[in-house]
N, CA, C and O atoms as a GROMACS GRO file, in nm:
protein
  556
    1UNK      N    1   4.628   3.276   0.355
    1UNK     CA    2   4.507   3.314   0.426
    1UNK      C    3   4.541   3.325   0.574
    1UNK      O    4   4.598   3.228   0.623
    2UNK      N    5   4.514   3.435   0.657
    2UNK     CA    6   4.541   3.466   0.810
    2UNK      C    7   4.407   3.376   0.860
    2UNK      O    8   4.321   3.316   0.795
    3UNK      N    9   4.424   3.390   0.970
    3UNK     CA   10   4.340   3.358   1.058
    3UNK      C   11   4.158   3.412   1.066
    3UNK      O   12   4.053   3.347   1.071
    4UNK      N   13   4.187   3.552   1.063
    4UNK     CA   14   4.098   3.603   1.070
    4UNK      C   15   4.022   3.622   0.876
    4UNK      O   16   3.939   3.710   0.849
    5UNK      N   17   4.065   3.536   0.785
    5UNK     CA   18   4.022   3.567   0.640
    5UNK      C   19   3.984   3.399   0.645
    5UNK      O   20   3.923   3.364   0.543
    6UNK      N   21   4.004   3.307   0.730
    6UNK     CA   22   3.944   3.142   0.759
    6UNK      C   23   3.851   3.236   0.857
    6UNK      O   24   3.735   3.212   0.826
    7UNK      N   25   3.853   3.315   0.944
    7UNK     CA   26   3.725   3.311   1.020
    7UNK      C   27   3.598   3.351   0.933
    7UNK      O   28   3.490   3.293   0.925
    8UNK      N   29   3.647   3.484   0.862
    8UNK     CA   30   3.520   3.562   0.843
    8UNK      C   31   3.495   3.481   0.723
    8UNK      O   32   3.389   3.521   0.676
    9UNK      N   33   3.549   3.374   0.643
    9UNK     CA   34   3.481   3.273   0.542
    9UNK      C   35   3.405   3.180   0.611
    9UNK      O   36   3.284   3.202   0.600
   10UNK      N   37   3.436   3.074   0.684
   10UNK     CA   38   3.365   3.015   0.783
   10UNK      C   39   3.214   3.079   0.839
   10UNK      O   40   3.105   3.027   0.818
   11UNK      N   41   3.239   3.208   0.917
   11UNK     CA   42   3.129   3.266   0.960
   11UNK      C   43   2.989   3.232   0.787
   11UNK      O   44   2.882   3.173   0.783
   12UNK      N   45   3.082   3.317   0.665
   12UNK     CA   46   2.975   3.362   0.549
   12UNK      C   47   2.956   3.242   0.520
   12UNK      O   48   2.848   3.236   0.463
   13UNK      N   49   3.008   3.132   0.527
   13UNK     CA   50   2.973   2.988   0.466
   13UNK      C   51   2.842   2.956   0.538
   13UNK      O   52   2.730   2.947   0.488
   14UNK      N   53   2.894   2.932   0.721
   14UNK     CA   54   2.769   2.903   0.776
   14UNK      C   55   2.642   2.998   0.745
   14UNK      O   56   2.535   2.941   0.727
   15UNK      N   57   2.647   3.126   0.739
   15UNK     CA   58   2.551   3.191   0.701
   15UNK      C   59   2.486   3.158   0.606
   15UNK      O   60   2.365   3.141   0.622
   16UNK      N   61   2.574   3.130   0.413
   16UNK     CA   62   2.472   3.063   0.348
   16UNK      C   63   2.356   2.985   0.392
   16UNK      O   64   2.236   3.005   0.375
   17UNK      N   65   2.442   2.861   0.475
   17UNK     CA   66   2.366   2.725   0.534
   17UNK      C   67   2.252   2.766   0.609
   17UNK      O   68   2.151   2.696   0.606
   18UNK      N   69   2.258   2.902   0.697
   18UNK     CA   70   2.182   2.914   0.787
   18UNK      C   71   2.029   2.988   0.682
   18UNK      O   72   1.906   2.982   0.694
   19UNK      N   73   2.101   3.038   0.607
   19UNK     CA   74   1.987   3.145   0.511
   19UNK      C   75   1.885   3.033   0.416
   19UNK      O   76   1.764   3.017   0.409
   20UNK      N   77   2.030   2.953   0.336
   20UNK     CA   78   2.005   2.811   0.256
   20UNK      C   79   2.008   2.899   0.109
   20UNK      O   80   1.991   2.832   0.008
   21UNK      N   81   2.030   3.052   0.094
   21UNK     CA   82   1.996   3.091  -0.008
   21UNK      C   83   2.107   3.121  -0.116
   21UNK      O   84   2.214   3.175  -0.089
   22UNK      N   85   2.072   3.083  -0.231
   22UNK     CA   86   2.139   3.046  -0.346
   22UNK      C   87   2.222   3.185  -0.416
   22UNK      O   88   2.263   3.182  -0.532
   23UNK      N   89   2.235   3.276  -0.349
   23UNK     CA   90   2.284   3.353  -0.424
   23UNK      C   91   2.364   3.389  -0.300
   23UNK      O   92   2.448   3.475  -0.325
   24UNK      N   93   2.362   3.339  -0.152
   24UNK     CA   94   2.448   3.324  -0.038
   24UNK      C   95   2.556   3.215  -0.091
   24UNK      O   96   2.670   3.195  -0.048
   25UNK      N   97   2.528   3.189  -0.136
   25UNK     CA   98   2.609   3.039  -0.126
   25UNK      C   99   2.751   3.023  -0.300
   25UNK      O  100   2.846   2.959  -0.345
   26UNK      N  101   2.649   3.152  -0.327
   26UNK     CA  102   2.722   3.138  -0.520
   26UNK      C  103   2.877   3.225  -0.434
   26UNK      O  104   2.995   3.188  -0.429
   27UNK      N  105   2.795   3.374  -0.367
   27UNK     CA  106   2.901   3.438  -0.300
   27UNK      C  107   3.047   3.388  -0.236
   27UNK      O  108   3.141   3.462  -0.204
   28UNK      N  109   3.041   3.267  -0.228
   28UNK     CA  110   3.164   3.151  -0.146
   28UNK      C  111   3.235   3.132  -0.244
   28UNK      O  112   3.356   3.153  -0.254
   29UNK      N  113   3.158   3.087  -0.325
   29UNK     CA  114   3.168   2.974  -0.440
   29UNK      C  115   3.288   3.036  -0.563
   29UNK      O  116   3.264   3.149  -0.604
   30UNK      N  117   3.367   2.990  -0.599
   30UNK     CA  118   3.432   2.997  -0.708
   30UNK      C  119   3.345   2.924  -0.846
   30UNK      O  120   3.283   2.818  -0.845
   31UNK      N  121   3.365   3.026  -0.968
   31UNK     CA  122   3.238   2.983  -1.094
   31UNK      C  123   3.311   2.843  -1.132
   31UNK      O  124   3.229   2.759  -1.169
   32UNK      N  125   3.447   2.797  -1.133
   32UNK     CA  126   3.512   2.719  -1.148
   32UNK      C  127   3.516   2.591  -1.063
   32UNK      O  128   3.547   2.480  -1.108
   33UNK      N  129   3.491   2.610  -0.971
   33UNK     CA  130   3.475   2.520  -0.848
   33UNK      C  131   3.427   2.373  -0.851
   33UNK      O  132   3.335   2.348  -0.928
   34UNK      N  133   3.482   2.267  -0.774
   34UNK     CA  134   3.417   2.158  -0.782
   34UNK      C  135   3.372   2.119  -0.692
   34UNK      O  136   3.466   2.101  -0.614
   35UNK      N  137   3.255   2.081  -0.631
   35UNK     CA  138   3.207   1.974  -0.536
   35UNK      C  139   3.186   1.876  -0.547
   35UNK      O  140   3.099   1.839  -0.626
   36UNK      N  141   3.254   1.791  -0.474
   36UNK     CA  142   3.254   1.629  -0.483
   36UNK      C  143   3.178   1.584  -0.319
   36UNK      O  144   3.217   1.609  -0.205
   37UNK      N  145   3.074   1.520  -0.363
   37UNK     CA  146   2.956   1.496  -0.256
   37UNK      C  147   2.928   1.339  -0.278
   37UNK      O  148   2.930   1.302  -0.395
   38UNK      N  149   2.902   1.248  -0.183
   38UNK     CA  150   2.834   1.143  -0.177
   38UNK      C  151   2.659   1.134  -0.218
   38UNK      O  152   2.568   1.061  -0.259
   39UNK      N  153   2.696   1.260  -0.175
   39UNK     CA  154   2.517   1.259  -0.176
   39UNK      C  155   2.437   1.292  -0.345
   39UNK      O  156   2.319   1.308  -0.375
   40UNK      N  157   2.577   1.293  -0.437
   40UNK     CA  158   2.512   1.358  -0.572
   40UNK      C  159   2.601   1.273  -0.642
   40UNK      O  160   2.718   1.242  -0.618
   41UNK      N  161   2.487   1.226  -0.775
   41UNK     CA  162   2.558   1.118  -0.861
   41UNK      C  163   2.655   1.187  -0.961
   41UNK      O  164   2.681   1.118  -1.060
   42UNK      N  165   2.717   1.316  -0.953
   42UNK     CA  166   2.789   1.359  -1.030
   42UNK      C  167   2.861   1.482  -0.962
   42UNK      O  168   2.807   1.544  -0.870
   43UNK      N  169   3.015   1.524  -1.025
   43UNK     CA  170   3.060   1.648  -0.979
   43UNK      C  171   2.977   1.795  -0.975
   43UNK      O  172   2.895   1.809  -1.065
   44UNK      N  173   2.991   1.906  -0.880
   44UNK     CA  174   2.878   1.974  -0.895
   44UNK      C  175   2.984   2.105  -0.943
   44UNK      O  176   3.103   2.103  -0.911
   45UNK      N  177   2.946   2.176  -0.994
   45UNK     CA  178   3.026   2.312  -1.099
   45UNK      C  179   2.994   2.404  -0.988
   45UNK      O  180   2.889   2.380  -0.928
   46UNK      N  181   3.072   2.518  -0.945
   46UNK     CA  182   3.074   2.654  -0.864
   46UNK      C  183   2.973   2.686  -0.896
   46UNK      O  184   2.882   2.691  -0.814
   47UNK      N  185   2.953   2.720  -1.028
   47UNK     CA  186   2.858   2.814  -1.103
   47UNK      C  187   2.678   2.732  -1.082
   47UNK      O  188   2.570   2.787  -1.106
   48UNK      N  189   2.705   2.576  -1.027
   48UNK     CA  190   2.591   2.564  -1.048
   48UNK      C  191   2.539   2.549  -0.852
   48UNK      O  192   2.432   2.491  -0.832
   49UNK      N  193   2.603   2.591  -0.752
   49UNK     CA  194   2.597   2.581  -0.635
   49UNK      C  195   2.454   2.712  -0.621
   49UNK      O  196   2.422   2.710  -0.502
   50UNK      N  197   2.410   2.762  -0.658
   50UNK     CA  198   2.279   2.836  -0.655
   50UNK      C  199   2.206   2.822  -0.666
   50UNK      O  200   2.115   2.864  -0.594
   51UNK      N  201   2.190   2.719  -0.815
   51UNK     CA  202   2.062   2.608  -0.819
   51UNK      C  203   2.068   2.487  -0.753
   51UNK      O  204   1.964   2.423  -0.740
   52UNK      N  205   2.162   2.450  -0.712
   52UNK     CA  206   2.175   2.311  -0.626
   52UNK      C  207   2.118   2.355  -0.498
   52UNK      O  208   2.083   2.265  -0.422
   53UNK      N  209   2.100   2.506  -0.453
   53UNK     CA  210   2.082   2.547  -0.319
   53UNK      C  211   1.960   2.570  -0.352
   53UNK      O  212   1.886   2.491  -0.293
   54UNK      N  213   1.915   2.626  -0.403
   54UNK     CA  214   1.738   2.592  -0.433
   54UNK      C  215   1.642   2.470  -0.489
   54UNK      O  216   1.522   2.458  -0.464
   55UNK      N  217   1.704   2.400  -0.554
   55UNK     CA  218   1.687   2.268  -0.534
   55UNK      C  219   1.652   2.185  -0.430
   55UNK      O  220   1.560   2.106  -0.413
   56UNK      N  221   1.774   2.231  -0.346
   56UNK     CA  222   1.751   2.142  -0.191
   56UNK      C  223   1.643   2.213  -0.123
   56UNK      O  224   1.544   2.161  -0.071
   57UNK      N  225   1.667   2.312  -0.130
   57UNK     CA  226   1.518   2.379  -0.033
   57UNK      C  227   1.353   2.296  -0.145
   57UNK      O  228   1.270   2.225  -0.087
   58UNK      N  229   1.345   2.319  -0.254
   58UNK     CA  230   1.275   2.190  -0.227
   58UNK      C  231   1.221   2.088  -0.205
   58UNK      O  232   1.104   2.065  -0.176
   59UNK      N  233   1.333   2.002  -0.225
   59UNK     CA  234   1.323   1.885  -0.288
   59UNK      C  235   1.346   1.814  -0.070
   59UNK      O  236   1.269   1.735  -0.017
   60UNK      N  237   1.461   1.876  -0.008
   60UNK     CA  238   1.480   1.871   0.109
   60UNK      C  239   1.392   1.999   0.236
   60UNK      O  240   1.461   2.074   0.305
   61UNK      N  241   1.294   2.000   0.242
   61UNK     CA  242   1.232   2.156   0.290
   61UNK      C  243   1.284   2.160   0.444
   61UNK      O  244   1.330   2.258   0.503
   62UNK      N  245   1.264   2.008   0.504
   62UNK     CA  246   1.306   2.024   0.720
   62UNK      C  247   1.499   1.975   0.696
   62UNK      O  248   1.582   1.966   0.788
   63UNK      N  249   1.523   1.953   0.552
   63UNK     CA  250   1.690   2.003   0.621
   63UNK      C  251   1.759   2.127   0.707
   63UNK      O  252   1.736   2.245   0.680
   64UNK      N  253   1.830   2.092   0.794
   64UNK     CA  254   1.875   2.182   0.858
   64UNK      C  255   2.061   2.149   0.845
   64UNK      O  256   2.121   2.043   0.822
   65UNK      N  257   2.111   2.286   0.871
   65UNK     CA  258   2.261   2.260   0.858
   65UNK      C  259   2.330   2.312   1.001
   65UNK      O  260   2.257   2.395   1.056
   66UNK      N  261   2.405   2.295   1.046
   66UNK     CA  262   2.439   2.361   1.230
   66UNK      C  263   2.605   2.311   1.213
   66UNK      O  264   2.643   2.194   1.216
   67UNK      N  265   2.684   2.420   1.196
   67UNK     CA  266   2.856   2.417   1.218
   67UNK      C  267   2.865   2.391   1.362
   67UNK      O  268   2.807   2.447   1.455
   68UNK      N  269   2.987   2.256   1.359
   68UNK     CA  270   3.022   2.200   1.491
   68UNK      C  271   3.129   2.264   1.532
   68UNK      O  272   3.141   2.293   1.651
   69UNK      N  273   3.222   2.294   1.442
   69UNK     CA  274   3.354   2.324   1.448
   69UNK      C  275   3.432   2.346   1.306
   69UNK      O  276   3.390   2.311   1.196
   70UNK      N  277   3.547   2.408   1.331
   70UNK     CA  278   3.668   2.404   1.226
   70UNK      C  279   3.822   2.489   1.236
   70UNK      O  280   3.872   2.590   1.285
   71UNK      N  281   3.838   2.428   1.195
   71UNK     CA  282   4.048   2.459   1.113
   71UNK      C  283   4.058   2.484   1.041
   71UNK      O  284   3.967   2.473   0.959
   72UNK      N  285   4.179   2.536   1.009
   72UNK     CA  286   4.236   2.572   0.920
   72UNK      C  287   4.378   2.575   0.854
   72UNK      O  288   4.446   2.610   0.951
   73UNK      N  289   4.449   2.562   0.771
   73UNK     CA  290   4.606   2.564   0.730
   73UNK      C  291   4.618   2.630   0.611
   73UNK      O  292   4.545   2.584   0.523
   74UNK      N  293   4.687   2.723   0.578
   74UNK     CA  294   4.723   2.745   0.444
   74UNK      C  295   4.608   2.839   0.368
   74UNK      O  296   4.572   2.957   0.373
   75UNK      N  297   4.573   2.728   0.300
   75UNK     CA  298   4.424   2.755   0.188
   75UNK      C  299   4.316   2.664   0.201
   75UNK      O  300   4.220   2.663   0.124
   76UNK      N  301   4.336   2.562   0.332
   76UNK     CA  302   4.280   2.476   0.305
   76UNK      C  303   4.196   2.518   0.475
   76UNK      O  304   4.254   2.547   0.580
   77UNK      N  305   4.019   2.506   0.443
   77UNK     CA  306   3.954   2.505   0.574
   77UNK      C  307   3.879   2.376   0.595
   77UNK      O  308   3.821   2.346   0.491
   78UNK      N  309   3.862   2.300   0.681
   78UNK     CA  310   3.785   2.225   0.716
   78UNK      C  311   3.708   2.238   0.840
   78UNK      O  312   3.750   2.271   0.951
   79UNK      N  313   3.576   2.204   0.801
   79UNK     CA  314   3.423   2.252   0.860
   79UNK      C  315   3.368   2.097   0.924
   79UNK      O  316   3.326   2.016   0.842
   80UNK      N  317   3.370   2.061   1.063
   80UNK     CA  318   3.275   1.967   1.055
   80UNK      C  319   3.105   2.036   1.153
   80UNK      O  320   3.098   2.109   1.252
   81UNK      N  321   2.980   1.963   1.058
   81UNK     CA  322   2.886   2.000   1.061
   81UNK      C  323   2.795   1.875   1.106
   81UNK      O  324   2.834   1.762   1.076
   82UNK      N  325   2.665   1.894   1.183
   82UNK     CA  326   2.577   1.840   1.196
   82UNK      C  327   2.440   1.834   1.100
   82UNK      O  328   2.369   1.934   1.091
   83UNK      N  329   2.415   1.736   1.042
   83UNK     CA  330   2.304   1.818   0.916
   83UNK      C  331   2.130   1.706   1.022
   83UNK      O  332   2.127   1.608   1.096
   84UNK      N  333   2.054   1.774   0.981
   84UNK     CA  334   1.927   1.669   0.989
   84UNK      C  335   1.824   1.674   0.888
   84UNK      O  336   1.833   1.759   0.799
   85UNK      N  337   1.713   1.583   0.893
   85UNK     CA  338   1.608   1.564   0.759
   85UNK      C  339   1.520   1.478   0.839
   85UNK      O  340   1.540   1.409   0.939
   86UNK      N  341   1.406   1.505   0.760
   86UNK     CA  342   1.309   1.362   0.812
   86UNK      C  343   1.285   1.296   0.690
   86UNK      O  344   1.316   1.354   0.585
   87UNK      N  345   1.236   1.185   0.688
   87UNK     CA  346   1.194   1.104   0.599
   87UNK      C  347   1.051   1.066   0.659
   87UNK      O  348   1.037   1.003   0.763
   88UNK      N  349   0.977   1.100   0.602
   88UNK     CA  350   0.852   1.041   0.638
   88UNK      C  351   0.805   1.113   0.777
   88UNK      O  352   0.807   1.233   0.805
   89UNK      N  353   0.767   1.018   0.845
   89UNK     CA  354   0.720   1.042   1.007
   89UNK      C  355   0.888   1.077   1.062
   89UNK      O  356   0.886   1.161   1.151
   90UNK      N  357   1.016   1.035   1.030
   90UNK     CA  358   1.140   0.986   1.136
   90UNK      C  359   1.224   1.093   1.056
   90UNK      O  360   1.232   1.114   0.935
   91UNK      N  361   1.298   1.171   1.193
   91UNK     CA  362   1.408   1.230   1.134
   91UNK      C  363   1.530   1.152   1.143
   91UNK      O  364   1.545   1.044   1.200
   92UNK      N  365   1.615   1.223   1.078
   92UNK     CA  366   1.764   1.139   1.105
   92UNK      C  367   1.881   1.267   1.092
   92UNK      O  368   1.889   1.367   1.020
   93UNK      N  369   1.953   1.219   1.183
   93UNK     CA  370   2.068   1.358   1.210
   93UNK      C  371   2.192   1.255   1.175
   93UNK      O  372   2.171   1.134   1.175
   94UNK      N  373   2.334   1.316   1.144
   94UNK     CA  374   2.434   1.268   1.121
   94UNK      C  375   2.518   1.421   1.095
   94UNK      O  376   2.476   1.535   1.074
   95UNK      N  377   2.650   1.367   1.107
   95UNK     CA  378   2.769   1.443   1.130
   95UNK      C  379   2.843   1.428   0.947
   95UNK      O  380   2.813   1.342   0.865
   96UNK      N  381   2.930   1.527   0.933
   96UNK     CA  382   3.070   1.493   0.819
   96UNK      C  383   3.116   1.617   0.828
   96UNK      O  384   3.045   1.704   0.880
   97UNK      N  385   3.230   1.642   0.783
   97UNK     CA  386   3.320   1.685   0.757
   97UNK      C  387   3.376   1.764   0.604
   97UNK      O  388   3.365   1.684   0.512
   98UNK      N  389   3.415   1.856   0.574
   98UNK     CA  390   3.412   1.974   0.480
   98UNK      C  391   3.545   1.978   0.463
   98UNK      O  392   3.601   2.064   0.530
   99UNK      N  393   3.630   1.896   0.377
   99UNK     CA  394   3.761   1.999   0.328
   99UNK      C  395   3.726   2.125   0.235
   99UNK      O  396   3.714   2.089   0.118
  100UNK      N  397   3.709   2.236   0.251
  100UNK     CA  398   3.729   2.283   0.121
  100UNK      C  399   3.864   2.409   0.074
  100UNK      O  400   3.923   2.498   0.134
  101UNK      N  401   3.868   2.355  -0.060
  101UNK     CA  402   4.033   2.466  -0.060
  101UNK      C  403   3.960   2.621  -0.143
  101UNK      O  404   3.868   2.648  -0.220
  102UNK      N  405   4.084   2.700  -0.058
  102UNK     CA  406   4.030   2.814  -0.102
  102UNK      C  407   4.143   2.889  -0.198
  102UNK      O  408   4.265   2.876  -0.209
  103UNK      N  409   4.028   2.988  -0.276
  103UNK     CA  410   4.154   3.078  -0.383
  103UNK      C  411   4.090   3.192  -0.385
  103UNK      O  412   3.970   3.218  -0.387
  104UNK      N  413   4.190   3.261  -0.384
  104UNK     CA  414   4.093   3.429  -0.394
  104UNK      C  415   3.953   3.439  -0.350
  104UNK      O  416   3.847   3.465  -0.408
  105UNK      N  417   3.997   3.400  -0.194
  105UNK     CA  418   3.875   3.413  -0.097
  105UNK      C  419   3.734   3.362  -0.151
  105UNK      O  420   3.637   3.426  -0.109
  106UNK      N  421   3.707   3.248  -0.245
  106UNK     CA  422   3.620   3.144  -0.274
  106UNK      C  423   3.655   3.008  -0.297
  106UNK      O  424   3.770   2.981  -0.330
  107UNK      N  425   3.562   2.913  -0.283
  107UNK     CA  426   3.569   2.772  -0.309
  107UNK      C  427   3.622   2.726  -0.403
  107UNK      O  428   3.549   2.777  -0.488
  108UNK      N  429   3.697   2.666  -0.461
  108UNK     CA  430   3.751   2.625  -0.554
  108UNK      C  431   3.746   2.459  -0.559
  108UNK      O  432   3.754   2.401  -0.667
  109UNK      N  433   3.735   2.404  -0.460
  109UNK     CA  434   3.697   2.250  -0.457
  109UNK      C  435   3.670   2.232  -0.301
  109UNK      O  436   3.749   2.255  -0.210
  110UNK      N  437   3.538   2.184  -0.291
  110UNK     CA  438   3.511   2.114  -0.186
  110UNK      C  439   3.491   1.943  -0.162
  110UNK      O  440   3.443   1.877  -0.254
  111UNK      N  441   3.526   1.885  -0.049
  111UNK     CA  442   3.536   1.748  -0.058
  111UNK      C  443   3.447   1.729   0.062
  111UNK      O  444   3.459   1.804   0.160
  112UNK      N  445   3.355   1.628   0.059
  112UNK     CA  446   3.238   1.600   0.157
  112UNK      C  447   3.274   1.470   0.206
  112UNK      O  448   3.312   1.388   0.123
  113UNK      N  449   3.269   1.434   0.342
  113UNK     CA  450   3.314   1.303   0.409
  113UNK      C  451   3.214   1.335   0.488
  113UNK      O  452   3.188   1.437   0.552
  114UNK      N  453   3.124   1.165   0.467
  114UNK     CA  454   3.029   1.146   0.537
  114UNK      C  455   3.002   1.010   0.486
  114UNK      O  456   3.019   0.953   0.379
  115UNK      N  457   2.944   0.973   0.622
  115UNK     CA  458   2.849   0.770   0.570
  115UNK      C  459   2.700   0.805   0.536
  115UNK      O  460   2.603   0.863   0.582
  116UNK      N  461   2.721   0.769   0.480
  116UNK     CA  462   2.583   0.769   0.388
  116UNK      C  463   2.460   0.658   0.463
  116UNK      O  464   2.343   0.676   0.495
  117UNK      N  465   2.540   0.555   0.470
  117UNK     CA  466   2.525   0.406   0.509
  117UNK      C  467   2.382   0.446   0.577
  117UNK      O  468   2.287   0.402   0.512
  118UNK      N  469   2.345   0.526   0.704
  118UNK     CA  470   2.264   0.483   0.767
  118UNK      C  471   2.147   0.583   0.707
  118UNK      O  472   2.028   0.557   0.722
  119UNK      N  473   2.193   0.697   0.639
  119UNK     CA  474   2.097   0.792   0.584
  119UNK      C  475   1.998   0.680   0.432
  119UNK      O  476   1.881   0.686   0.394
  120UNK      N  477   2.081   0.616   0.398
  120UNK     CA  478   2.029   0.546   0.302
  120UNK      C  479   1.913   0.423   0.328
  120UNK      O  480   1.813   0.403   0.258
  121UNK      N  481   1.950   0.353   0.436
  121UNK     CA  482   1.914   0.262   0.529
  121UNK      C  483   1.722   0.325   0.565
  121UNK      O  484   1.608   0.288   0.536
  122UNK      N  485   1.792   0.442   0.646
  122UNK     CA  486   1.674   0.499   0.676
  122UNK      C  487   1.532   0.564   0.565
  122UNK      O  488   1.411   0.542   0.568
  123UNK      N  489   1.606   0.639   0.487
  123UNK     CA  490   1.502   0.655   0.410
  123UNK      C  491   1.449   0.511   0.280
  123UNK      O  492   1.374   0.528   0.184
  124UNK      N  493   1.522   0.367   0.324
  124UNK     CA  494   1.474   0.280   0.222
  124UNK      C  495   1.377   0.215   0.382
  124UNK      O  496   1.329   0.102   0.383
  125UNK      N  497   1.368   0.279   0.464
  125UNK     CA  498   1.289   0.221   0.523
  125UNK      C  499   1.325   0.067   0.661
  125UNK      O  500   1.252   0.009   0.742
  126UNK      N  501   1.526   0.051   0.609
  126UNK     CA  502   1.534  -0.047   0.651
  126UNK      C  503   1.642  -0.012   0.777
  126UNK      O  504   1.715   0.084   0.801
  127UNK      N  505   1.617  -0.129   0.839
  127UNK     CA  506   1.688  -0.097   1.023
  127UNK      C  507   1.880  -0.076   0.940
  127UNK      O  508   1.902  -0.100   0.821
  128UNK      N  509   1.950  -0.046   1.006
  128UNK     CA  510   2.064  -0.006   1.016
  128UNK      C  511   2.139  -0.052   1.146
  128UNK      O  512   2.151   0.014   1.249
  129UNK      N  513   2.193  -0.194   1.118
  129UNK     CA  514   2.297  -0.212   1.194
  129UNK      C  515   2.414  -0.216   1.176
  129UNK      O  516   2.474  -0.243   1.072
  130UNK      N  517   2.476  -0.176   1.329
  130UNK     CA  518   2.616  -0.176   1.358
  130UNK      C  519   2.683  -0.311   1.278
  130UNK      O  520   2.647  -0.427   1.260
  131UNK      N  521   2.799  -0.227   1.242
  131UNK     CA  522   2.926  -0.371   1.148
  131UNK      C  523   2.935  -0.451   1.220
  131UNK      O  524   2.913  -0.569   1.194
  132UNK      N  525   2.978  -0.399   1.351
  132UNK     CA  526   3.047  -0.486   1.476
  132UNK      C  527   2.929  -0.422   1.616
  132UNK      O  528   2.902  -0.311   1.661
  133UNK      N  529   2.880  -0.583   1.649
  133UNK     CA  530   2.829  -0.607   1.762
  133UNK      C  531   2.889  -0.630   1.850
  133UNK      O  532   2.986  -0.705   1.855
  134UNK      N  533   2.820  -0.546   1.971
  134UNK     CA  534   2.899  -0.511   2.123
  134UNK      C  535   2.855  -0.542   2.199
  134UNK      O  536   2.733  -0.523   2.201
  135UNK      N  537   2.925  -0.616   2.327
  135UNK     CA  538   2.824  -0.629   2.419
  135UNK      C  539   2.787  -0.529   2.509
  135UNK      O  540   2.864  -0.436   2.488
  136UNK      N  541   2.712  -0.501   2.596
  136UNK     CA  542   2.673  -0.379   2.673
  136UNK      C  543   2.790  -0.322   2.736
  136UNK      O  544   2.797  -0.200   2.755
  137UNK      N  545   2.918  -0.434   2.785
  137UNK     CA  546   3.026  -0.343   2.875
  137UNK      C  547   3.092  -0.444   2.821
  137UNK      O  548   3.068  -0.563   2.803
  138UNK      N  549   3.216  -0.345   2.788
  138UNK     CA  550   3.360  -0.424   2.735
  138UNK      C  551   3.466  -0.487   2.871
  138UNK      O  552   3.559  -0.568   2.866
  139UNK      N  553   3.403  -0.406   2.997
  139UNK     CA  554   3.485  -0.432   3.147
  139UNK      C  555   3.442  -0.583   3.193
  139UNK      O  556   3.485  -0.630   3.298
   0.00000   0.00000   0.00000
């Protein structure tokens, strides 16, 4: 993969995200494909990334997705992204990170890195503290 065949995938990826629409998103997608997500109690199939994308527009309606950045090597691109949601009255924003490998210019496995920790926290309603307490200045 050149440079410019990681750009113009990148660009159509974010575009899915930006559209959210399921037949944007199949277009990436290899029918074979795996997604491995924190956020889903099971592996997700290429073929089923269309209904998983209408799903979320459901089930998630004020998600939003916004590309921070990315690289590339080989076959392999990585995307890190800003996502947000509200729960209730409170939104919550957080960051992760996108390996995904590519084959004949579609997805073939994507890997999702992200903490969950405080997204979970928040929508059970409960405060979310730091592992390690700091004091105001380390000087």
């Amino acid at each position: 993969m050149t440079e410019l065949d990681a750009q113009e995938f990148v660009t159509r990826f974010a575009d899915a995200w930006a559209t959210r629409d399921g037949e944007a998103f199949l277009a990436v997608w290899h029918p074979d494909g795996k997604l491995h997500s924190p956020f889903y109690n099971r592996v997700i199939a290429g073929c089923e990334i269309g209904k998983l994308s209408e799903m979320q527009k459901t089930q998630l309606p004020h998600l939003t997705w916004t590309l921070i950045g990315w690289t590339w090597r080989d076959n392999i691109i990585v995307i890190e992204w800003e996502t947000s949601n509200r729960y209730g009255e409170k939104s919550v924003t957080w960051r992760g990170v996108d390996k995904l490998t590519i084959r004949e210019g579609k997805i073939i496995e994507e890997i999702v890195y992200v903490d969950t920790a405080p997204i979970q926290a928040q929508r059970a309603g409960r405060p979310f503290d730091a592992l390690v307490q700091l004091p105001a200045s380390l000087v």
